[in-house]
N, C-alpha and C positions, 0 to 999 in steps of 0.2 A: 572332685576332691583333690586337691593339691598333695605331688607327692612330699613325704617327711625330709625325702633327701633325694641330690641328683643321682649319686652313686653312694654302692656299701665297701670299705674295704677301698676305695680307689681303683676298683676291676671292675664292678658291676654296675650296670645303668639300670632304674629303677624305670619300666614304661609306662606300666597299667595297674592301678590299684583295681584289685580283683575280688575281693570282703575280706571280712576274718583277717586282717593282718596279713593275707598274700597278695603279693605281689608279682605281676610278669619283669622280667629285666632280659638283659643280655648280658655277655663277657664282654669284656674290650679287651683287648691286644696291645701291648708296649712291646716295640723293638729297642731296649734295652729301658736303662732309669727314663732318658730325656726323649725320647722316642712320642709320637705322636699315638693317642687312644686311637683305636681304630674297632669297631663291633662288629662284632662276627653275626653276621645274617644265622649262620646254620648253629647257632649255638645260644642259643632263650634256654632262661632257669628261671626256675620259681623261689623266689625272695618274702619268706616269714620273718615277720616283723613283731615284737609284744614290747609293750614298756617294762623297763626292771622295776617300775613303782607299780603295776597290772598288781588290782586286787588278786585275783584267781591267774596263776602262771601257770602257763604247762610247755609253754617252747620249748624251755632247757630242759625238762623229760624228755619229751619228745624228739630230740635232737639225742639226747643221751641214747635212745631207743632203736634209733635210726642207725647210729653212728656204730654200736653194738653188734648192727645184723648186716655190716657193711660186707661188698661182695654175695650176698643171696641174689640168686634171680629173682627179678621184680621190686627187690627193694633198691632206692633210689641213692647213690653215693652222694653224703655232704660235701660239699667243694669246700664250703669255708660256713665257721660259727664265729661266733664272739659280741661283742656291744657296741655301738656305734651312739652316739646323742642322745642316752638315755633310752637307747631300745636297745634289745637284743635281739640276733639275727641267726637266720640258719640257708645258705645258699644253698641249692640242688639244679639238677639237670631237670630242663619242662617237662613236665610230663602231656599226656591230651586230656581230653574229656573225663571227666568222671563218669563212674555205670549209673551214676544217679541219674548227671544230666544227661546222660545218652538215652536213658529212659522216657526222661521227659521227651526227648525228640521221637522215639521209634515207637513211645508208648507201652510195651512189652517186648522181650525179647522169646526171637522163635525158641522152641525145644532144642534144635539145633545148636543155636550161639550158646545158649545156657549150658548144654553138657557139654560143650570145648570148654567153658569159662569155670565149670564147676573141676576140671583136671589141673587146670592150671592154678585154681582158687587152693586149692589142697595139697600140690603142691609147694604154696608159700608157706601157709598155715605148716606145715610140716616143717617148712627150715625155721620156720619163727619158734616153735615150740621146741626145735632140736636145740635152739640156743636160750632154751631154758625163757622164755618170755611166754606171756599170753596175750593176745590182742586186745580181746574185749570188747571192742568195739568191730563187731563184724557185719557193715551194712556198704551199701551202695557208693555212699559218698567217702569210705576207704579206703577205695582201690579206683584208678586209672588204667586208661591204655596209654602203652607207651606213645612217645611224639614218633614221625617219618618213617623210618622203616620196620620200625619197632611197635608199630602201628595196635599190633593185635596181641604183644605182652601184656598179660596182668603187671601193672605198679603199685605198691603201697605209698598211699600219700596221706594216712594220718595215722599217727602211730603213740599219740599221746598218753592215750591210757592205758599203752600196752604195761604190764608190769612183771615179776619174778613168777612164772609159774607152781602151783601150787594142785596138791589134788583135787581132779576133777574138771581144772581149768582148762584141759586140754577138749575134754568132751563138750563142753560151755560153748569154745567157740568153733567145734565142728556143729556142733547144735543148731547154733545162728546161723554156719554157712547154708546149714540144709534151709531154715527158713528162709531167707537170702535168694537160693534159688529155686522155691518155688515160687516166691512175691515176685522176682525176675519176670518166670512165665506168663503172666499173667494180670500181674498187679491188683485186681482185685477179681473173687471168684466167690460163687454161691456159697461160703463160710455162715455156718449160722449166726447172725448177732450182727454180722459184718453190714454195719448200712454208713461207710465213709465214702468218701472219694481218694482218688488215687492221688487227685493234682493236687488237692486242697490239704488232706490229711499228713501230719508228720509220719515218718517210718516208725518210730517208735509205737505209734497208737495201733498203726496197721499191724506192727509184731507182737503185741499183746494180745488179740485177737487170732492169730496164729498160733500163738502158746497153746490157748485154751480151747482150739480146735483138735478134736480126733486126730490122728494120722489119717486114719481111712478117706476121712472126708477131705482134709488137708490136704490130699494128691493124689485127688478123685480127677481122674484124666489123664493123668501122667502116669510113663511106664511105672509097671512094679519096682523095680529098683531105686526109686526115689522112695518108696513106703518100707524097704528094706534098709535103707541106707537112714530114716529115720527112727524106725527101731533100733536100731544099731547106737545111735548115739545117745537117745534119752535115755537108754538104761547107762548102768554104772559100768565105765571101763576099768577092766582089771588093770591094776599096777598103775593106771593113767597112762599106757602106752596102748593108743590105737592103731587099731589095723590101715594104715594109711593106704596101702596097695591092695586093700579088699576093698576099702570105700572106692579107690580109683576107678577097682575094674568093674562095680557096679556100673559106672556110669558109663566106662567102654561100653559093655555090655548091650546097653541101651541104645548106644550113638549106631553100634554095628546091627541089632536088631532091626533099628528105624530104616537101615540102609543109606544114612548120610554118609557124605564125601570130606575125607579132610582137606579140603582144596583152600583152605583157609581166608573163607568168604564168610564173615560176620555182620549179622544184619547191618550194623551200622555202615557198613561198605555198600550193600545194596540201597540203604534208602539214600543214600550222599548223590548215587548214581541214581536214583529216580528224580532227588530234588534237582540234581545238575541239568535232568533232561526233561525238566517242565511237567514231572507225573506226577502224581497225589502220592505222598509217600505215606498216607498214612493208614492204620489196621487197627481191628476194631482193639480197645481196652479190654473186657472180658473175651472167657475161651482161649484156648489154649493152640498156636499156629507150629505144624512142623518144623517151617525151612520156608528161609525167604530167597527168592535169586536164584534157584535151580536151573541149568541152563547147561547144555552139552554142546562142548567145544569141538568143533571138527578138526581131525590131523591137518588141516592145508593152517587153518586159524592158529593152531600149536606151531605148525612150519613155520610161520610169518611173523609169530612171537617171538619165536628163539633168534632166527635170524638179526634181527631188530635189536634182541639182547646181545647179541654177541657183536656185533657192529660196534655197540657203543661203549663194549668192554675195550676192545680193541683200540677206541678212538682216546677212553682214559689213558689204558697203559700208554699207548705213544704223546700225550700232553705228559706225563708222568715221568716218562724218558727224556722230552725236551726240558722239562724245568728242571730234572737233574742236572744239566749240562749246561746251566746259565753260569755265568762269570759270577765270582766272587762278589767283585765291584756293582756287579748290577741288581744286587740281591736285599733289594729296599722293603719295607714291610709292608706293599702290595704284594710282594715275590711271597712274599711265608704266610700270607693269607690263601695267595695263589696253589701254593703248593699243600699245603693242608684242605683243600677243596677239594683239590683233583686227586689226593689219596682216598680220600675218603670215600668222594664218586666212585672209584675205582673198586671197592672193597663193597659198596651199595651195590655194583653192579655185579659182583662174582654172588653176593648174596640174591639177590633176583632168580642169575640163574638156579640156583642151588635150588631155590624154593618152587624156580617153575618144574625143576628135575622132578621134586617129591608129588608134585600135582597128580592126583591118582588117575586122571586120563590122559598123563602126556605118553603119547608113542615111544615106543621100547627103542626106537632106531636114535632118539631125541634125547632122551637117557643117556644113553650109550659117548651119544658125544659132547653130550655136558661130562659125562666123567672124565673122558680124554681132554679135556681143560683144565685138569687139575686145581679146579678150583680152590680143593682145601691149602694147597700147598700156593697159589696164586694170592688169597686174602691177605696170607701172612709175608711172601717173599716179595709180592710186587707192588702188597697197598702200604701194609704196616709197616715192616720192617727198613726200607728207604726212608720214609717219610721222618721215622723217630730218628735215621741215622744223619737225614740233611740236619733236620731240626737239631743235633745234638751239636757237632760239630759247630752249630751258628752262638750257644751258650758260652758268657750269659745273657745276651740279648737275645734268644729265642726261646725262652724257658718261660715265658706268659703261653708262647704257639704248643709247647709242647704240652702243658696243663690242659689248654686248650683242647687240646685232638686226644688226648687220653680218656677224657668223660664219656664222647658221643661212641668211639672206640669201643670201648670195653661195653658200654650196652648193647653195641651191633655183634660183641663177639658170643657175648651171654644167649642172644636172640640164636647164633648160629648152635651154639652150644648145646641149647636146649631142644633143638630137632636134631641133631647129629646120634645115629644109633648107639645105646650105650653109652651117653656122654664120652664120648670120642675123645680118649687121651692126648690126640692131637691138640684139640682146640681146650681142654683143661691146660697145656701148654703151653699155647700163647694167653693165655689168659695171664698165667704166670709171671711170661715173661712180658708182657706188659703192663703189667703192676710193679716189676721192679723198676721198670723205665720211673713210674710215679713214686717210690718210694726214694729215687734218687735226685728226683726233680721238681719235685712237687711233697714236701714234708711233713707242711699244712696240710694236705688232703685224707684219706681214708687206705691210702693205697697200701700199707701195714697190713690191715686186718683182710684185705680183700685178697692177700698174695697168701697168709694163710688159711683161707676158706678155702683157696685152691690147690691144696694140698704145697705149698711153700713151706721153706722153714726158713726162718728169719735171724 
């Protein structure tokens, strides 16, 4: 299918028509007006397209919707809206896989994946309702995992029918998330009446038959807290404000009875690693699977990891140091492609360690000297904050580079964010202050609403 246009806007490269009016693109880069386009490999967005003559529209909700709940964890910042040759358009940062398609690939997800995805599902549902919306649409194919590092955030990627919260609407779509993650578990299971198939069948047909099944029977296999947490929601919430951190700890509850590890292994990371090394990735459709990828790492393995980590952090910050120190004169827009790489690597690479620190079997001695790396004060002093100050200094010819590094930025900071204990007023901080960077720089963008979700005043 031929795309409608090369580019949207004069920034973005349109590559892959994808259905439904999405689109894969990239950003391109101008070092100044007359500057040569240059496309950033690490920066792919998803480009919605709808004609303004589309019988049935819903872009421009959708985007109104988006644009609303900007700065939430998981939801996706607009880069740019508007109309272009008779379509209207909405850019964002790529997101991966949908839990639909990851479905179709894994077939079912363990017990395991499902109660990490059902804390973080609850989590969003809770900022989407704090800002007064209801989703309404709570199924598989509306939420993504984030792209690269970001790998294992829940993302909201459709948000059309979300509309102005109203009573009851809030228990509606805790409702759906319960059904949601039981069809997860299992996809299809000895429900009476139930005689579809999983691949053939729309979700819709599958969650009708879910409605009108019992609880009891409905998560026959699954801990009690899945039949708790379904009572819970079909009956009527007082005042329409749910217990969001009883539903949560239900499913703690569960995750810490089973004895899983937050090591932050999601089936889809296991079967990627079984396809990559020639094994049958696949497990049966019915029944109900714990945990896939169980596997105990020995301390020499953890020693040989960090090591490994720390090397390459090391070898950032010194590239990071040298293209500080390049001549004025030689600072062509290879250089500020250059240089927004290797901060970025660099700030990839303090989050690595970070994440191998919380890994519940890494040695207490391993610990210890990932703290002494200061990582938290490393993300912000040695990745971000140089980076936004070469880049600033080079405006206005580097102000496409600084948009640029702001997007993928602030999702890896959200990512840190969101495991850091207490949401860590550190990192509510640079959030902060790299949103005013976008609110200076970048006008067009979201970065207003995102500076006061984080507690900014504007």
């Amino acid at each position: 299918m031929a795309l409608p246009f090369v580019s949207i806007d004069g920034r973005y490269e349109l590559q892959l028509h994808l259905g439904d009016g999405i689109y894969a693109g990239r950003r391109q880069f101008r070092l100044g007006d007359d500057g040569p386009a240059v496309s950033g490999e690490d920066h792919g967005v998803m480009i919605k397209l709808e004609r303004c003559d589309a019988e049935k529209q819903s872009l421009e909700r959708e985007t109104e919707n988006i644009c609303s709940l900007a700065g939430g964890v998981g939801v996706p910042l607009v880069e740019r809206q508007g109309s272009q040759g008779g379509y209207r358009y909405m850019v964002h940062r790529r997101a991966g896989p949908t839990l639909e398609a990851l479905l179709g690939w894994c077939r079912a997800f363990s017990l395991k994946t499902v109660l990490l995805l059902a804390e973080q599902l609850l989590r969003l549902l809770r900022f989407i309702h704090s800002r007064s919306l209801t989703l309404r649409q709570v199924r598989p194919s509306a939420f993504a995992i984030g792209a690269a590092k970001a790998g294992n955030q829940i993302t909201l990627v459709e948000a059309a029918e979300a509309r102005a919260i109203r009573d009851g609407d809030a228990g509606a779509d805790l409702a759906a998330l319960g059904y949601m993650l039981i069809y997860m578990c299992r996809r299809v299971a000895p429900w009476r009446g139930l005689e579809v198939s999983p691949i053939e069948s729309q979700y819709d047909d599958i969650l009708q038959h879910m409605i009108a099944t019992p609880t009891e029977t409905l998560c026959e296999g699954l801990p009690r807290e899945f039949i708790e947490y379904m009572e819970y929601v079909r009956r009527p919430i007082e005042s329409d404000k749910p217990d969001y951190d009883h539903l949560c700890q239900l499913f703690r509850t569960a995750f810490t009875e089973k004895g899983f590890s937050r090591d932050g292994v999601y089936d889809w990371i296991v079967y990627k690693y079984r396809y990559n090394s020639g094994q049958d990735p696949a497990q049966p459709v019915t029944g109900i699977t714990d945990q896939l990828g169980g596997r105990h790492i020995s301390d020499e393995e953890f020693g040989k990891e960090f090591s490994t980590l720390v090397e390459e952090l090391g070898q950032a910050k010194g590239l990071c140091l040298s293209l500080s120190n390049t001549e004025e004169r030689d600072r062509k827009p290879d250089y500020w492609t250059e240089v927004t790489t290797a901060h970025s690597t660099l700030v990839q690479w303090c989050y690595d360690i970070m994440m191998f620190s919380r890994h519940p079997e890494t040695p207490d001695d391993l610990r210890r000297q990932s703290e002494d790396l200061r990582l938290h004060d490393e993300v912000w002093d040695a990745g971000i904050k140089p980076c936004l100050m070469l880049l600033r200094a080079g405006v206005p010819q580097t102000s496409d580079y600084i948009q640029g590094f702001l997007y993928p930025t602030f999702i890896l900071l959200t990512a840190i964010a969101e495991c850091a204990p207490q949401r860590d007023e550190k990192w509510e901080g640079y959030i902060r202050d790299l949103s005013a960077y976008g609110m200076k720089y970048d006008s067009c963008g979201p970065w207003t609403r995102v500076h006061k979700c984080w507690g900014g005043s504007v």
